[in-house]
C-alpha angles and dihedrals in degrees: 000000000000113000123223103255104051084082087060093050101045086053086052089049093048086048088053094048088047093056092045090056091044090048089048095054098037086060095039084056094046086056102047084065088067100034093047107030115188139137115269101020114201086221112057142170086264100044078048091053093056087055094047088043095052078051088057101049089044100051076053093060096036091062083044093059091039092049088048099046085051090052107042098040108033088226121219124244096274089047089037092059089042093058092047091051095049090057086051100052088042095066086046097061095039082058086053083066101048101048074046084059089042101051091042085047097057096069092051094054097032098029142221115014090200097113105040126089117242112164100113092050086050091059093042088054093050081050100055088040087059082045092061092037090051087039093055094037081057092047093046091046096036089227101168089180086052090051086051098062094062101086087069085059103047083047089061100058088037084066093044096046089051085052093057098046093056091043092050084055096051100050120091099172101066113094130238093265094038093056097039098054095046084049094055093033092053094040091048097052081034088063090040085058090053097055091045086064088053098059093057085051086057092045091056089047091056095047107037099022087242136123103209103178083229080166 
């Protein structure tokens, strides 16, 4: 028999996937404006704010709903850890949206990104969006053994964004902007890799009761 408040939780579960599929797209948007650079680009920095700004009215309601369901249905230890991990997911995927803004931002304020090679930051960003897609599989699933693959991954775009950073040191012939927006573009995916790890930390938490530190 169902209790009451699984259908909180599975509100609570449905909010959190919402915002997964809002923070993918967001970055995915963000993205298209440097693989596809062209004036006037459907998806700006503004168009990328309104997505980053549902995520964060969302992550608002989402801590109103976790703090009612505490409060309403005294949850036992297992519902007790998934509630906290929601509100901490939450705030994960509403910072997907802000380093979205962030990268879409860069090539308003630096301009066109015509010139500059990005292929290494593309791939780390498909990396660290597989990084979100394995992390909320793992979420959805509660596959604690699938969270805790993530740190080789996130190994993986650590080292590429390292590679990028010394090459960007070596090589006297890039220009300023050039430099500066690959800078901004790797550090922020670097960071969304690294929240993606946290999510799988909170994913372990939920199923085995442990914090791991897997970031």
């Amino acid at each position: 028999m169902p209790r009451l408040i699984d259908l909180a939780l599975e509100k609570l579960t449905n909010m959190i996937l919402d915002m997964a599929n809002l923070s993918e797209k967001a970055i995915i948007d963000a993205l298209e404006i440097y693989r596809t650079p062209i004036e006037p680009h459907a998806f700006s920095y503004d168009h990328v704010f309104q997505i980053s700004e549902q995520l964060r009215i969302l992550r608002e309601e989402t801590s109103g709903l976790a703090i009612e369901t505490l409060a309403r249905y005294q949850p036992l230890a297992g519902d007790l850890r998934f509630i906290n991990s929601c509100l901490d997911i939450a705030y994960d995927l509403a910072r997907f949206g802000r380093y979205a803004y962030d990268i879409a931002l860069t090539p308003y304020w630096l301009g066109d990104v015509k010139e500059c090679d990005i292929e290494l930051p593309m791939s780390m960003a498909d990396k660290a969006l597989a990084m979100i897609r394995k992390s909320m599989d793992a979420f959805k699933t509660r596959d604690a053994a699938l969270a805790k693959t993530l740190p080789d991954d996130d190994d993986e775009v650590d080292a590429m964004y390292k590679s990028t950073i010394l090459t960007l040191l070596d090589d006297n012939d890039i220009s300023n902007k050039c430099a500066l927006i690959t800078t901004l573009l790797v550090r922020h995916i670097e960071r969304i890799a690294d929240h993606a790890c946290y999510i799988a930390d909170a994913v372990v938490y939920i199923v085995d009761g442990e914090k791991l530190g897997l970031h």
